[in-house]
C-alpha atoms as a printed R data frame, in Angstrom:
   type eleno elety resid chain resno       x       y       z
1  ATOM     1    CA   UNK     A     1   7.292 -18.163  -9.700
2  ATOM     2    CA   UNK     A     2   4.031 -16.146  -9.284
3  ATOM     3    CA   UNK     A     3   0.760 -17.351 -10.658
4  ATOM     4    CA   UNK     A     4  -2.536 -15.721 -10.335
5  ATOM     5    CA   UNK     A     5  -3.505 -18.143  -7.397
6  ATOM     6    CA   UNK     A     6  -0.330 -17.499  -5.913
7  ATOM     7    CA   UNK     A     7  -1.183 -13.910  -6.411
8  ATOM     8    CA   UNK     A     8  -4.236 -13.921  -5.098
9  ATOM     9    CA   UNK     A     9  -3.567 -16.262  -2.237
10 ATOM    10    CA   UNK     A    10  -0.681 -13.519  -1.074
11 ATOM    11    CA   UNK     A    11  -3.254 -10.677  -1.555
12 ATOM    12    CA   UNK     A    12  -5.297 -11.982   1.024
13 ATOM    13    CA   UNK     A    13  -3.153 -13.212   3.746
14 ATOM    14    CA   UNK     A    14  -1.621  -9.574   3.521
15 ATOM    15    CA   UNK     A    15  -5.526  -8.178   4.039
16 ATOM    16    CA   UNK     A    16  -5.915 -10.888   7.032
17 ATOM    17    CA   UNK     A    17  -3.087  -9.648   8.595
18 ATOM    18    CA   UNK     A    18  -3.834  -6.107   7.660
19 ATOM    19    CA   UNK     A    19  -7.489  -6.636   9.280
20 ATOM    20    CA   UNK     A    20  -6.480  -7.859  12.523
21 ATOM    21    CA   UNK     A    21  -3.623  -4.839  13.192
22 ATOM    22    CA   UNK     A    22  -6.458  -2.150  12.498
23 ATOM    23    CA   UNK     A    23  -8.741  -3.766  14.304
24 ATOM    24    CA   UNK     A    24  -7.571  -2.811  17.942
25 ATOM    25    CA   UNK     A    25  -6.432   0.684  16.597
26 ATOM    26    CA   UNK     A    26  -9.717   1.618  15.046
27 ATOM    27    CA   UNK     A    27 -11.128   0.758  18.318
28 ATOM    28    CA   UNK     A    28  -8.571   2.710  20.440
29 ATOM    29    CA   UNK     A    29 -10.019   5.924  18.517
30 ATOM    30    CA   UNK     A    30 -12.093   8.421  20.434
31 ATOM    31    CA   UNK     A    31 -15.053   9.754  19.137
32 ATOM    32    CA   UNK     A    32 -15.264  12.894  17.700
33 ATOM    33    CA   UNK     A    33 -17.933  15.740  18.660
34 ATOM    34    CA   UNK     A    34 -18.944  18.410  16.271
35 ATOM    35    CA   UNK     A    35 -16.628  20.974  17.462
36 ATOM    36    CA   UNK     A    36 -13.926  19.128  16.422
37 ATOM    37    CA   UNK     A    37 -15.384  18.005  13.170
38 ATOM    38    CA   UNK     A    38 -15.868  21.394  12.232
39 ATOM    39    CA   UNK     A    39 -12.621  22.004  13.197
40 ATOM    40    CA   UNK     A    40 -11.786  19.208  11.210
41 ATOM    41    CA   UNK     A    41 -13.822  19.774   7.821
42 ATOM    42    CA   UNK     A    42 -12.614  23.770   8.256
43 ATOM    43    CA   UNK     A    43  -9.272  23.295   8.701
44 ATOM    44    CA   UNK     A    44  -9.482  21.096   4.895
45 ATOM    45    CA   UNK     A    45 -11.010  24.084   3.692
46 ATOM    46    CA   UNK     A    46  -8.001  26.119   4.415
47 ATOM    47    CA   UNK     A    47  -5.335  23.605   3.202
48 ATOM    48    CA   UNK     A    48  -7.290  22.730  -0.302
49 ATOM    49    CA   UNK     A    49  -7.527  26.629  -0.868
50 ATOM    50    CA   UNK     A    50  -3.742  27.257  -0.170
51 ATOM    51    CA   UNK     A    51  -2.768  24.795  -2.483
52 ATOM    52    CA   UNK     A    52  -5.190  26.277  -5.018
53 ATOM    53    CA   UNK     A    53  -3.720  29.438  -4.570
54 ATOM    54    CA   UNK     A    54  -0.060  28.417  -5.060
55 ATOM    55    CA   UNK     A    55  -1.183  27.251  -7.907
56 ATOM    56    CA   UNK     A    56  -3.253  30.484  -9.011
57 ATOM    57    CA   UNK     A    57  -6.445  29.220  -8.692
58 ATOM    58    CA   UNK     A    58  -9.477  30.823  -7.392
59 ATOM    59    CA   UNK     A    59 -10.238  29.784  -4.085
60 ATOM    60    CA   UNK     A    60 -13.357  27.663  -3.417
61 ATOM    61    CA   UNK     A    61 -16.597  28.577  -0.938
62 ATOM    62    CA   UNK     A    62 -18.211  26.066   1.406
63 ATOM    63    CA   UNK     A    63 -21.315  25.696   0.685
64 ATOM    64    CA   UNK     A    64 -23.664  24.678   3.858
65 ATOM    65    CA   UNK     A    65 -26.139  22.659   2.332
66 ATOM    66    CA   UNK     A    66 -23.356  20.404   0.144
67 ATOM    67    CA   UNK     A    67 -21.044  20.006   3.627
68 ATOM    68    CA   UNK     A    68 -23.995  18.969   5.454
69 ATOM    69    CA   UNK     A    69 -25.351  16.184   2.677
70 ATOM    70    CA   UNK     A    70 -21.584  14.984   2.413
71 ATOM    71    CA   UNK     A    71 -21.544  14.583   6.090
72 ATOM    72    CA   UNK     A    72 -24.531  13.007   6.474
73 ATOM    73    CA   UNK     A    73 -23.013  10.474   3.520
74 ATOM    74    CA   UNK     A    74 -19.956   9.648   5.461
75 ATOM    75    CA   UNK     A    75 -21.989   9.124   9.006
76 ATOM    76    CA   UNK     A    76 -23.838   6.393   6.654
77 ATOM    77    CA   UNK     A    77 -20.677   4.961   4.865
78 ATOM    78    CA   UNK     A    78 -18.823   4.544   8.960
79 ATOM    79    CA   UNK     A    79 -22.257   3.133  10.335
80 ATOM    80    CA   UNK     A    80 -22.227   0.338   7.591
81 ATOM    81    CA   UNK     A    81 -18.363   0.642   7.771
82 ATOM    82    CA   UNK     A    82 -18.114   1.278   4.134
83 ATOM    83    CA   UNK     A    83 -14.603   2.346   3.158
């Protein structure tokens, strides 16, 4: 029978585990460069607006000074590795 402890105790031994198999694979990723973040942030663009657009909605603009603030928001949130 599950209790909370029991609960709890299984919750973390699943994020211990979880921890040390994305450990080596996080640090088995290659950097990216700005070429292929733009790549990367346009290519969103174009799949959020085709599902808008299925749906019959108005497609959205990128706006330079909003991508740029977000992006400098997630370089923050990966340098404290925030997620």
């Amino acid at each position: 029978m599950f209790t909370p402890v029991r609960s709890i105790g299984a919750l973390a031994l699943a994020g211990l585990l979880l921890v040390s198999f994305a450990a080596p694979v996080a640090a088995a990723l290659p950097a990216f460069d700005l070429s292929t973040l733009a790549q990367a942030e346009g290519g969103l663009g174009t799949l959020v607006n085709a599902e808008r657009t299925r749906q019959g909605l108005v497609a959205l603009q990128v706006d330079p000074d909003i991508a740029a603030i977000a992006r400098q928001r997630a370089e923050a949130m990966a340098a404290m590795d925030v997620m």
